[in-house]
Kinemage of the C-alpha trace (Angstrom):
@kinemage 1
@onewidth
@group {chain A} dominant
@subgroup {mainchain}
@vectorlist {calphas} color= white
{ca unk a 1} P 18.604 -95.343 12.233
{ca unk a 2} L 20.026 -93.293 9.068
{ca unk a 3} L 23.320 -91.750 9.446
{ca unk a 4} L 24.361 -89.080 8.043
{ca unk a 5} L 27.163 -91.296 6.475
{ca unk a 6} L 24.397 -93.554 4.768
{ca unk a 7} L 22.819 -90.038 3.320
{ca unk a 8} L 26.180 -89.604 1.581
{ca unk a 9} L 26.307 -92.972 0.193
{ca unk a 10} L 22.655 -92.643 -1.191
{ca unk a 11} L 23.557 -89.139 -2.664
{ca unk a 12} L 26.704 -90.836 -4.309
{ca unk a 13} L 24.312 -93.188 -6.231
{ca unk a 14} L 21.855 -90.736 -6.795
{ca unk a 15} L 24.441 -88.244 -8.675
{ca unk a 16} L 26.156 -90.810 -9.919
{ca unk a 17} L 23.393 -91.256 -12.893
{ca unk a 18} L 21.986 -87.920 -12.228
{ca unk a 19} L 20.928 -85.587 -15.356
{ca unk a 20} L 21.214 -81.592 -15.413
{ca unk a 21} L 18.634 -80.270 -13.294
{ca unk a 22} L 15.511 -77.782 -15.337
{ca unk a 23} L 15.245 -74.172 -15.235
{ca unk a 24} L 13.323 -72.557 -12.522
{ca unk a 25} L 14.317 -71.017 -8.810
{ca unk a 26} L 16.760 -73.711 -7.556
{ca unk a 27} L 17.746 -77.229 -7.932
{ca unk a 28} L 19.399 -78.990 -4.723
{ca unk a 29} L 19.705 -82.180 -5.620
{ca unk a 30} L 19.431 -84.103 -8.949
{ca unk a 31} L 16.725 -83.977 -11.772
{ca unk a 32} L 13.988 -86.567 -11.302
{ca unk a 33} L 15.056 -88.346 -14.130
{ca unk a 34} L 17.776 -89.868 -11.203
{ca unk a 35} L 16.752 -93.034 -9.678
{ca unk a 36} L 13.852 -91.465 -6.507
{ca unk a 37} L 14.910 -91.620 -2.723
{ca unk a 38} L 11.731 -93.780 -2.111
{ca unk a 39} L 13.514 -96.634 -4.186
{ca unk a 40} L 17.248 -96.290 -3.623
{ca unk a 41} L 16.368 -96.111 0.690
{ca unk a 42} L 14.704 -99.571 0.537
{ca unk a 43} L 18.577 -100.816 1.417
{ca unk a 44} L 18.259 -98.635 4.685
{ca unk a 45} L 15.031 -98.856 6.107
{ca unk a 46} L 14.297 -101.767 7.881
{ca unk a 47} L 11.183 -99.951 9.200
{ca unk a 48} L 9.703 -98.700 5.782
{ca unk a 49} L 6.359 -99.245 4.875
{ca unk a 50} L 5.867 -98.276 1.012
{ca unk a 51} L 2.183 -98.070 0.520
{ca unk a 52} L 1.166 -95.204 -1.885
{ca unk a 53} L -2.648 -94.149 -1.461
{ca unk a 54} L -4.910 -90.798 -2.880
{ca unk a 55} L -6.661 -89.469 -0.053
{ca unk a 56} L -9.244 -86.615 -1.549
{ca unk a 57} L -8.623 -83.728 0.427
{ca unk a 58} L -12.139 -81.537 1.773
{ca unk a 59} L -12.048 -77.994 2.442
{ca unk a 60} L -12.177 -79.052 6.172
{ca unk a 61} L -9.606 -80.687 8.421
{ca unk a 62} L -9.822 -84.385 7.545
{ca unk a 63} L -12.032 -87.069 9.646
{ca unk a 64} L -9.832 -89.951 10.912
{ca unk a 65} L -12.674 -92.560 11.523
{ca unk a 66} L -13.931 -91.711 7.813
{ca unk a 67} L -10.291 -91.123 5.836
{ca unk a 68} L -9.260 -94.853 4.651
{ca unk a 69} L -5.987 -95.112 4.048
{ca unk a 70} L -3.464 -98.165 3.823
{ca unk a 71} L -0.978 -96.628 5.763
{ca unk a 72} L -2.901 -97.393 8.905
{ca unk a 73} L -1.530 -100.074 11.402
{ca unk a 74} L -2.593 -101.611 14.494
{ca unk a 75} L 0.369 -99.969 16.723
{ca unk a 76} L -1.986 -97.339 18.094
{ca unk a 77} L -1.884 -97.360 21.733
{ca unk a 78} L -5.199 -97.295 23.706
{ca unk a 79} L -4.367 -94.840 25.636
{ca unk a 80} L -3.031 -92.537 23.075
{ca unk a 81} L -4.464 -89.186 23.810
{ca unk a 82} L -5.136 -88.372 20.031
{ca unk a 83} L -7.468 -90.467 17.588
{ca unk a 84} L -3.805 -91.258 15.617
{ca unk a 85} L -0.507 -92.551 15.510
{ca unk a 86} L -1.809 -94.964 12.928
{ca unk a 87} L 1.387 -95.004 10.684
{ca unk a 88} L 4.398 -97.640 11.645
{ca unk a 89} L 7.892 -95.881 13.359
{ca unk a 90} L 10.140 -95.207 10.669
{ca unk a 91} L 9.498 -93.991 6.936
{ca unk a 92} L 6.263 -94.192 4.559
{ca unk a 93} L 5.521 -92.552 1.985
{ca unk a 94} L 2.181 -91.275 0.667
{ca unk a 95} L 0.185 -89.089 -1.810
{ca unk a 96} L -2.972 -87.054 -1.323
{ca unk a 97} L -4.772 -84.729 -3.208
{ca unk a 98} L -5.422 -80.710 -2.602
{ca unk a 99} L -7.278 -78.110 -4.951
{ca unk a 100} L -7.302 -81.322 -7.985
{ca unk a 101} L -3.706 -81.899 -7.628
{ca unk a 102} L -2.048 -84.955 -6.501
{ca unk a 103} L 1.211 -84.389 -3.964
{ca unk a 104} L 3.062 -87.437 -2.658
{ca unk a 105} L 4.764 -86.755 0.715
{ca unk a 106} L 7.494 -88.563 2.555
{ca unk a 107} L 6.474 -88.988 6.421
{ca unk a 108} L 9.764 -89.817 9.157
{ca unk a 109} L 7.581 -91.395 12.930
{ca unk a 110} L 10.525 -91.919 15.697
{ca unk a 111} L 10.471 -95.279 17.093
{ca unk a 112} L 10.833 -93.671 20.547
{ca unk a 113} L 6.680 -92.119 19.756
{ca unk a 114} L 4.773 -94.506 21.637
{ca unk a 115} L 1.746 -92.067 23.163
{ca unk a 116} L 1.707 -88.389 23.564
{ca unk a 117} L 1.613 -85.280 21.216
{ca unk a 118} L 4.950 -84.576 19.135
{ca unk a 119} L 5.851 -81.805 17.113
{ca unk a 120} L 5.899 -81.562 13.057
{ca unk a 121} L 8.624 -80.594 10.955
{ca unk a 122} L 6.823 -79.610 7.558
{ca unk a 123} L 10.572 -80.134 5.283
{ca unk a 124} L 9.936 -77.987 1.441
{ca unk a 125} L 12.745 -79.022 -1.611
{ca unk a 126} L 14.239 -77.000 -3.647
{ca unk a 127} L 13.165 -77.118 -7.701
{ca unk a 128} L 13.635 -79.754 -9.436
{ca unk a 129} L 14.089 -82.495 -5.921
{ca unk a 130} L 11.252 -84.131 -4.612
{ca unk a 131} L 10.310 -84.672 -0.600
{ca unk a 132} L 12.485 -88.009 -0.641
{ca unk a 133} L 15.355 -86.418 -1.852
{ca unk a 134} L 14.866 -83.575 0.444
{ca unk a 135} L 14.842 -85.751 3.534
{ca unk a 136} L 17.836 -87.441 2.685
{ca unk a 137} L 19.666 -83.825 1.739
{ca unk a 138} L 18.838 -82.623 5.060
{ca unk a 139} L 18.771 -85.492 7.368
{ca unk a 140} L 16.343 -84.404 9.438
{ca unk a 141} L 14.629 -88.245 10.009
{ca unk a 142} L 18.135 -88.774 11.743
{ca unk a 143} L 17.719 -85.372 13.753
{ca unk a 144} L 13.407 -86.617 14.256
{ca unk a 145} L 15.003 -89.737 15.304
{ca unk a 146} L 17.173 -88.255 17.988
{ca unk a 147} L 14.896 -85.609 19.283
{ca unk a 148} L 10.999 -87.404 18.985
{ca unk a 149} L 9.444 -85.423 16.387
{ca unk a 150} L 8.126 -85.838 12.777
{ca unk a 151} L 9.088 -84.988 9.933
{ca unk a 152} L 6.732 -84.735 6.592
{ca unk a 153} L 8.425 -83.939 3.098
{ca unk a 154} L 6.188 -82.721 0.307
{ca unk a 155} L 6.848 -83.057 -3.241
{ca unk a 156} L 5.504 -80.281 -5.432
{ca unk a 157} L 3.128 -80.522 -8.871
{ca unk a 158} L 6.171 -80.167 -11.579
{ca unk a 159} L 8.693 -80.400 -8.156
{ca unk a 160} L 8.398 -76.652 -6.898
{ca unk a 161} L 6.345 -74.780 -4.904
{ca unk a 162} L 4.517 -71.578 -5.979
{ca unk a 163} L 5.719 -68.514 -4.710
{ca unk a 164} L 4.438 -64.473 -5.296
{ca unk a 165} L 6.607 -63.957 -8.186
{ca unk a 166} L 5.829 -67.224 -9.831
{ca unk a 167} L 2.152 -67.932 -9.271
{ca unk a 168} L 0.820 -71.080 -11.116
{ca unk a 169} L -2.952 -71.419 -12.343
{ca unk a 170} L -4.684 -74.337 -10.751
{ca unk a 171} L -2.946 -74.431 -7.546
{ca unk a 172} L -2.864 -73.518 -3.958
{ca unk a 173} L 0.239 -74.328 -1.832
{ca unk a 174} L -0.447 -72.954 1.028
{ca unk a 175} L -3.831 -74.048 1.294
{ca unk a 176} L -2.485 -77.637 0.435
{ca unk a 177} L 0.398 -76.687 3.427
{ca unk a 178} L -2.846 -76.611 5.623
{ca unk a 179} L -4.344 -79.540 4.004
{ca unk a 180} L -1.259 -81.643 4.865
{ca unk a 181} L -1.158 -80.822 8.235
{ca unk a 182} L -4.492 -81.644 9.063
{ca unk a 183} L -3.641 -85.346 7.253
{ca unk a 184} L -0.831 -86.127 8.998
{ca unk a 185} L -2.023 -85.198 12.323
{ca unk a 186} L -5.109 -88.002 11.667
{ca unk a 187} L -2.191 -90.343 11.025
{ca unk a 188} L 0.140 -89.495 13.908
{ca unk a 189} L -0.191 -87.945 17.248
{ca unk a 190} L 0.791 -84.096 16.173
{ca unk a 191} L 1.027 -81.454 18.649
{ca unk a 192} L -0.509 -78.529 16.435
{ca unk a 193} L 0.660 -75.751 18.485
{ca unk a 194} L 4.348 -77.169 17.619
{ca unk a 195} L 4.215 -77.169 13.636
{ca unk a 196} L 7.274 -76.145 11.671
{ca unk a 197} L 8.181 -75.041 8.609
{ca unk a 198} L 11.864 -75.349 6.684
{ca unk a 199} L 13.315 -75.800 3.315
{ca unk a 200} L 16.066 -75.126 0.707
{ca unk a 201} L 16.168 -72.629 -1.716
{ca unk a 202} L 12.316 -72.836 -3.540
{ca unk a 203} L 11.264 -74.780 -0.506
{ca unk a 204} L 13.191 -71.879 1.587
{ca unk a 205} L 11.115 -69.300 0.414
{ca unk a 206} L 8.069 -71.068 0.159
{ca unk a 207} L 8.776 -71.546 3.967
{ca unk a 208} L 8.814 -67.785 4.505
{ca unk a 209} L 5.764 -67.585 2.360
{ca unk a 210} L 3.991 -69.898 5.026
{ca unk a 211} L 5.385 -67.047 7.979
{ca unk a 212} L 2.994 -64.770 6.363
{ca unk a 213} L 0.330 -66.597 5.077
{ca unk a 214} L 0.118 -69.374 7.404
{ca unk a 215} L 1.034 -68.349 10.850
{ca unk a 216} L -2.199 -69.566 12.250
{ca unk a 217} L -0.944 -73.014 11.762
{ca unk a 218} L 3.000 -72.787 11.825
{ca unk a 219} L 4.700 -71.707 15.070
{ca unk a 220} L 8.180 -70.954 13.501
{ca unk a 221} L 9.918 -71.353 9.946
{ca unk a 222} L 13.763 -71.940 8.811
{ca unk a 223} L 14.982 -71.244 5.385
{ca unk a 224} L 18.300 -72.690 3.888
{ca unk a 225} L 19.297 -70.223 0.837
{ca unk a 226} L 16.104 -68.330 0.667
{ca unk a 227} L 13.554 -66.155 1.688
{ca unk a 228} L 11.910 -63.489 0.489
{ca unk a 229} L 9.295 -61.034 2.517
{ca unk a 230} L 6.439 -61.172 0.088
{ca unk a 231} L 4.541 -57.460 -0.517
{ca unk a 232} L 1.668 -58.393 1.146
{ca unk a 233} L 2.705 -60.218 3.949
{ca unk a 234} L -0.003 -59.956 6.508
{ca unk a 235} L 0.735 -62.446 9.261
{ca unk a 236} L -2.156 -63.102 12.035
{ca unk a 237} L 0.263 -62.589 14.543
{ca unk a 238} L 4.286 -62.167 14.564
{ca unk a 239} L 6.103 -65.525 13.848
{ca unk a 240} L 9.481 -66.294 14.602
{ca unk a 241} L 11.582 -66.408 11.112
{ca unk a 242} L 14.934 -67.680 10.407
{ca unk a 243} L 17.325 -67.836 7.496
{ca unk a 244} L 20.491 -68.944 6.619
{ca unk a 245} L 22.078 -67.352 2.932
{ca unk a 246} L 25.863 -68.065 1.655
{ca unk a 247} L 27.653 -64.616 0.655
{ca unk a 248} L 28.893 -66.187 -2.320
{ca unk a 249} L 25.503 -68.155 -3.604
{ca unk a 250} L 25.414 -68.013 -7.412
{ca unk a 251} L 21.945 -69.341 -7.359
{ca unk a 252} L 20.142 -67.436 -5.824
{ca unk a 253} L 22.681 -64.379 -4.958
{ca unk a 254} L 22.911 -62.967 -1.596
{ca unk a 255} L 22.846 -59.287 -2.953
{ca unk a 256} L 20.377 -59.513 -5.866
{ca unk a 257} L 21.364 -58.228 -8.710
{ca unk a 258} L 18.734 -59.619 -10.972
{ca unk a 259} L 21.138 -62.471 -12.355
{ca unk a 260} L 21.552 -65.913 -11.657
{ca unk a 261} L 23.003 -69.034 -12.754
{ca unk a 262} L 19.599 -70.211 -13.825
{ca unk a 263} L 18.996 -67.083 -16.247
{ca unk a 264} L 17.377 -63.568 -14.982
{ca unk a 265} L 14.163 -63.363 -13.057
{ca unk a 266} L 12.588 -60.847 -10.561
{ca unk a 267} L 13.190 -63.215 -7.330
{ca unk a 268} L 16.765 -62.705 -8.038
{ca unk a 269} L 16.625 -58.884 -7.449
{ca unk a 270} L 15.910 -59.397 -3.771
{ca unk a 271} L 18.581 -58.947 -1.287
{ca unk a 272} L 18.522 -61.633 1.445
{ca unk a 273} L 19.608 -59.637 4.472
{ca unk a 274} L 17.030 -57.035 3.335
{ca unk a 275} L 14.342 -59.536 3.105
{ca unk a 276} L 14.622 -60.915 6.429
{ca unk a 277} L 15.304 -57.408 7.962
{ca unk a 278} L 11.530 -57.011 6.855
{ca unk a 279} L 10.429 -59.626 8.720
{ca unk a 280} L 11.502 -57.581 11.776
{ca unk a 281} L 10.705 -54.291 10.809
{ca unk a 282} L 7.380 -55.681 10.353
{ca unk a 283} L 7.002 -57.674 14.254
{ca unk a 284} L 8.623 -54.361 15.394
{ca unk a 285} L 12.140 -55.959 16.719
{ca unk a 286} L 13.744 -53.130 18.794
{ca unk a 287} L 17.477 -54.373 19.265
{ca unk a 288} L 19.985 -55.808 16.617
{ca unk a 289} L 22.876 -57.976 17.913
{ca unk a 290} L 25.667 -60.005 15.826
{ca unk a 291} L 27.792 -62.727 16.934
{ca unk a 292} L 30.298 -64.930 15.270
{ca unk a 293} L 29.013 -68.502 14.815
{ca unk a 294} L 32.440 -70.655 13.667
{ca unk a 295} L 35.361 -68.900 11.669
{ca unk a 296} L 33.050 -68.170 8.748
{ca unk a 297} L 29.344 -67.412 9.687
{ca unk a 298} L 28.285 -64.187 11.132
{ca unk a 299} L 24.515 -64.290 13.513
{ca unk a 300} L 22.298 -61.450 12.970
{ca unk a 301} L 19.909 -61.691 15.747
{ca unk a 302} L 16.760 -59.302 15.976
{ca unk a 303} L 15.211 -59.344 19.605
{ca unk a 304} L 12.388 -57.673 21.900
{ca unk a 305} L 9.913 -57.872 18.823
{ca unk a 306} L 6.322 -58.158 19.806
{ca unk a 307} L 5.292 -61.368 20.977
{ca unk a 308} L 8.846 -62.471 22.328
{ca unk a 309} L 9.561 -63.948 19.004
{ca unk a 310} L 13.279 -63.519 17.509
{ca unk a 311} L 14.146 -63.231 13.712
{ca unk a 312} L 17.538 -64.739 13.192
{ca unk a 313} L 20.414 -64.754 10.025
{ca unk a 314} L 22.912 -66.396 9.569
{ca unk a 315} L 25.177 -64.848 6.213
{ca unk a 316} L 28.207 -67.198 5.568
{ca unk a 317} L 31.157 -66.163 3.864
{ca unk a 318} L 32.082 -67.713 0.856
{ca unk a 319} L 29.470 -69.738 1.039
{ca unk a 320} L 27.561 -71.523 -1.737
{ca unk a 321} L 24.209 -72.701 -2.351
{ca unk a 322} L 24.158 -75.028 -0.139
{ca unk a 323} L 22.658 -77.281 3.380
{ca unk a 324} L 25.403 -76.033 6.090
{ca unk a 325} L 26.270 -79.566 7.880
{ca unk a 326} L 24.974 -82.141 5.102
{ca unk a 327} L 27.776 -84.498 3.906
{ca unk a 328} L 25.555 -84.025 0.778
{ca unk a 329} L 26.681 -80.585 0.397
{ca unk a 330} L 30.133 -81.392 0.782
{ca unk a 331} L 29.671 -83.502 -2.432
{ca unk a 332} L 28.016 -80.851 -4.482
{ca unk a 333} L 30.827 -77.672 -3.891
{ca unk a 334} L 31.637 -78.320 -7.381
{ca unk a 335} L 27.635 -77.696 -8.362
{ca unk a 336} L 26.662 -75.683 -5.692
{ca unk a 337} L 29.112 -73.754 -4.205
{ca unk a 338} L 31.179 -74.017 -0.299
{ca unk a 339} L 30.155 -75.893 2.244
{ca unk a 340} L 30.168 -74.808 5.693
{ca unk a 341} L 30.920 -76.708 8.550
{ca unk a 342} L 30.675 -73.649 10.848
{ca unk a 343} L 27.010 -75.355 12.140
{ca unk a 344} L 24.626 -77.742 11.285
{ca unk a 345} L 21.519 -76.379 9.909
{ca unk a 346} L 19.230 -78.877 10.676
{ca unk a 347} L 20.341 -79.351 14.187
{ca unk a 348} L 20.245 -75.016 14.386
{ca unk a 349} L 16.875 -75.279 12.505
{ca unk a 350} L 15.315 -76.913 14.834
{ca unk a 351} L 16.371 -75.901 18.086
{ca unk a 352} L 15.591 -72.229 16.666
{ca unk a 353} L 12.192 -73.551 15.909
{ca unk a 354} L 11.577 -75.502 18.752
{ca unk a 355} L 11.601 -72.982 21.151
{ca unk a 356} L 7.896 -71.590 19.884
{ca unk a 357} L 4.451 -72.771 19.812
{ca unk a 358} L 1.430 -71.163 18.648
{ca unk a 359} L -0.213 -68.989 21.616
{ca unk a 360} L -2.807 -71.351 23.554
C-alpha cells in the first residue's frame, strides 16, 4: 500500500530537482520539467501496470466489447455484475483522447474490488502538476485503498484545466470530464450514481465548474484552495459543494483583491467565502451554522437546502496554499504557505462526498 510517509519521500525527490513552476492559476507541485510521478513510483508499486494506450473518444459513452485497450486483464470475475473491472488492483496509467486532444490519466483499483459497483473519485491538479503528481500530493490511492473506491487523476492539455475566465480554443473539459467517466467505468466496475469530483487550486475550481455544469454525472465535489461560482451556473439539480480556502493564501487570496503571487488576473478578484455562499443561495440553503474544526479551522455549514444536500467551508487561519493533512504540504510552507493539521482533507473530502449519490 502507499503511505503517506512514502508520498513524502517521493515529493523529496521530486523537489529536489524541481524547476520554478509557469505562470497561470496555481502550481501545487513542481514544473514538469521534474522527473513525472509515473516514473519515480515504479520503486513503490509492486502492483503497477504501465501500459500507455490512445483510446479515440465518440460523442457517446464508450462500448467495452469494441474499445481495445492494453490495460485489460483477465482478473474479471464472472460474476461481476458490470461488463468491467478489466484493469489490475493497484495503479495504471493511461491516455485517451476527447474533442482532438490527448489526456493521460492516472487510475488507483483497491485490491479489496473483487465484484460489485464502487464509487469514483475524479482527482483535478493544480497548474503546472500533472494527475501523477496530484495523486501522490493528495494521497487519495492510500485513502481508495482503505475505503474500496477509485480514484482517476487527469492531466490537462498544457497541465490546467479550462475554467470561465480562462477559456481555451480547441477544448472541452467538461465534456472530456464526461468522456472519462464513461472510460473508466468500461474498465472498472463504477457505481455512476457515486461519482466525485475534487482538486487543488485550478483543479479546485475546475471541480466547482463540474457542480454546475456536470451535476448529471457528479453526485458531490470538494475543492482544496478554490472555487469559484461561475455566472452562469445552471446546475440540473442542486449538488452538494464543498471547499476548503487558507485565510492567508497568497495564491489565490481568500479575499480577492485582484493580486496574486502569480501576477493580476480577474479569478483573483473573487472572494472565496462569497463564492461558495453562492452555491447556497442558489440550492436555497435556509440555516447557516459554524463550528470549530481543530484550534485553527472554522466550519461554515449551510443546511435544509433543497434536495437535502449541504454546502460546506472550511476557512483556515493562517493558512497557505496548501492540501490540509499531506506531509507534502508540510514540505512546501516555504512555497506555499501553512500547513494545517487541524484535518485531513482527503479523509474530510471524501466522507463529505460520500454521503450523496445521484437521485435513482
Amino acid at each position: 500500500m502507499l503511505t503517506r510517509s512514502a508520498i513524502s519521500l517521493f515529493f523529496l525527490v521530486v523537489l529536489s530537482c524541481a524547476s520554478p513552476s509557469r505562470d497561470g492559476v496555481s502550481a501545487v507541485a513542481p514544473d514538469a520539467s521534474a522527473p513525472t510521478a509515473s516514473t519515480a513510483h515504479e520503486v513503490d508499486r509492486s502492483s503497477t501496470t504501465s501500459a500507455k494506450v490512445v483510446v479515440q473518444m465518440p460523442s457517446a459513452p464508450v462500448d467495452p466489447t469494441t474499445t481495445n485497450s492494453s490495460i485489460d486483464s483477465e482478473d474479471r470475475e464472472p460474476n461481476d455484475p458490470c461488463p468491467s473491472s478489466m484493469v489490475d488492483h493497484g495503479y495504471s496509467s493511461a491516455e485517451f483522447v476527447s474533442g482532438g486532444n490527448v489526456y493521460s490519466f492516472e487510475l488507483y483499483r483497491p485490491s479489496s474490488h473483487v465484484t460489485g459497483a464502487v464509487p469514483l473519485v475524479t482527482n483535478w491538479h493544480g497548474l503546472g502538476s500533472n494527475g501523477s503528481q496530484q495523486m501522490a500530493f493528495s494521497g487519495y490511492a492510500e485513502l481508495a485503498e482503505e475505503q474500496g473506491f477509485v480514484v482517476v487523476a487527469p492531466t490537462g492539455v498544457g497541465e490546467r484545466w479550462e475554467l470561465p475566465l480562462i477559456d481555451q480554443e480547441g477544448r472541452d473539459d467538461v465534456r472530456m470530464a464526461a468522456e472519462l467517466i464513461d472510460l473508466v467505468a468500461t474498465k472498472v466496475c463504477i457505481d455512476l450514481s457515486r461519482v466525485y469530483a475534487t482538486g487543488m487550486s485550478n483543479g479546485g475550481y475546475f471541480s466547482s465548474v463540474l457542480a454546475c455544469r456536470l451535476s448529471d454525472r457528479i453526485a458531490a465535489t470538494f475543492s482544496v484552495a478554490a472555487v469559484v461560482f461561475p455566472d452562469d451556473c445552471q446546475p440540473h439539480r442542486p449538488i452538494a459543494v464543498g471547499a476548503i480556502h487558507g485565510t492567508a493564501d497568497s495564491v489565490v487570496p481568500f479575499h480577492g483583491g485582484g493580486t496574486s503571487t502569480l501576477g493580476q488576473h480577474p479569478l483573483f478578484d473573487l472572494v472565496m467565502p462569497d463564492e461558495i455562499r453562492k452555491f447556497a443561495a442558489k440550492f436555497e440553503c435556509e440555516t447557516t451554522t459554524q463550528r470549530r474544526v481543530g484550534q485553527e479551522t472554522q466550519l461554515t455549514i449551510y443546511s435544509l437546502c433543497r434536495d437535502d444536500v449541504e454546502v460546506r467551508f472550511w476557512a483556515v487561519e493562517g493558512g497557505g496554499h496548501t492540501w490540509p493533512g499531506s506531509p507534502v504540504a508540510k514540505l512546501l510552507e516555504d512555497r506555499l504557505g501553512y500547513a494545517t493539521e487541524d484535518f485531513d482533507a482527503t479523509e474530510q473530502g471524501y466522507q463529505f462526498m460520500s454521503q450523496y449519490s445521484l437521485p435513482g
